[in-house]
C-alpha positions in Angstrom: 4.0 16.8 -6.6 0.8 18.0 -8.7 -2.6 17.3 -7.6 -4.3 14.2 -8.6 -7.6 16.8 -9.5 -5.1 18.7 -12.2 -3.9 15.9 -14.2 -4.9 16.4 -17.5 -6.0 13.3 -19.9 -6.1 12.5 -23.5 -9.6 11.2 -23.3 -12.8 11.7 -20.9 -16.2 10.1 -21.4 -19.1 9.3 -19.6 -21.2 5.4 -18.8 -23.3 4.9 -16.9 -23.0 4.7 -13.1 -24.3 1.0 -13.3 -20.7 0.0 -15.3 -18.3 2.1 -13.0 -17.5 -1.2 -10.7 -16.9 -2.9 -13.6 -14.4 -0.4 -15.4 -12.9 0.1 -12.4 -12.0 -3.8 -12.3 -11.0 -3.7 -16.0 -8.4 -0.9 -15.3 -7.1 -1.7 -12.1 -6.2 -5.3 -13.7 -5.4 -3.8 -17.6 -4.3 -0.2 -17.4 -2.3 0.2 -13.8 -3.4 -0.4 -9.7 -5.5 1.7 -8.6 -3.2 4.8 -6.3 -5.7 7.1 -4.6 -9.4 6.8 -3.8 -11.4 9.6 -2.5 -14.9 10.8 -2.0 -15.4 12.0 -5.8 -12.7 10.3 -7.8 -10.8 7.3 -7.8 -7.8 6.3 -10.2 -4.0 5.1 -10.9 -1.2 6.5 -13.2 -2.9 6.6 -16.5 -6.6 6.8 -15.8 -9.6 8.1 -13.0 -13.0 7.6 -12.9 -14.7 11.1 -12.0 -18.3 11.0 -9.6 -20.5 13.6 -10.9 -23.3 12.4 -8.2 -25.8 11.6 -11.3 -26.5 8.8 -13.5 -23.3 9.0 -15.2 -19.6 9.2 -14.2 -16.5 10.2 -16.3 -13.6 8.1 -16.9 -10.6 9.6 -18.1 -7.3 7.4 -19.9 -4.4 8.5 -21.9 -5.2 5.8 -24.4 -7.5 6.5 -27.3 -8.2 3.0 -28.3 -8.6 2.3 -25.0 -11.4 5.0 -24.5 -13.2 3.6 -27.9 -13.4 -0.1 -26.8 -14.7 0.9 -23.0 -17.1 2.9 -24.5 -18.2 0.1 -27.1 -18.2 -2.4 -23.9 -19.7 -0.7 -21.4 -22.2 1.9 -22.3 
């Protein structure tokens, strides 16, 4: 079974740290249940949310349109 740290997505962009919580929520309850949670990532079958330790943190999803509207929401 591959890694959860070399899954490759369609899409990764950063928000704010402030919103992570809150994209979290909206993927755990739109997108898939959360599967794995650990000290710099967190995520489920078809999306993560990446630490980087600063003021921003990535979230990654296979769905484009997806990516555009929690970008448009959320940043």
């Amino acid at each position: 079974m591959p890694s959860v740290f070399e899954k490759k997505f369609q899409m990764e962009f950063n928000i704010p740290q402030k919103s992570c919580n809150t994209v979290q929520e909206y993927l755990e309850k739109n997108v898939g249940p959360r599967t794995y949670h650990l000290h710099s990532q967190i995520g489920g079958k078809n999306w993560a949310i990446k630490n980087k330790f600063s003021l921003n943190v990535v979230v990654c999803v296979e769905d484009p349109e997806l990516a555009t509207f929690i970008t448009l929401k959320y940043t």
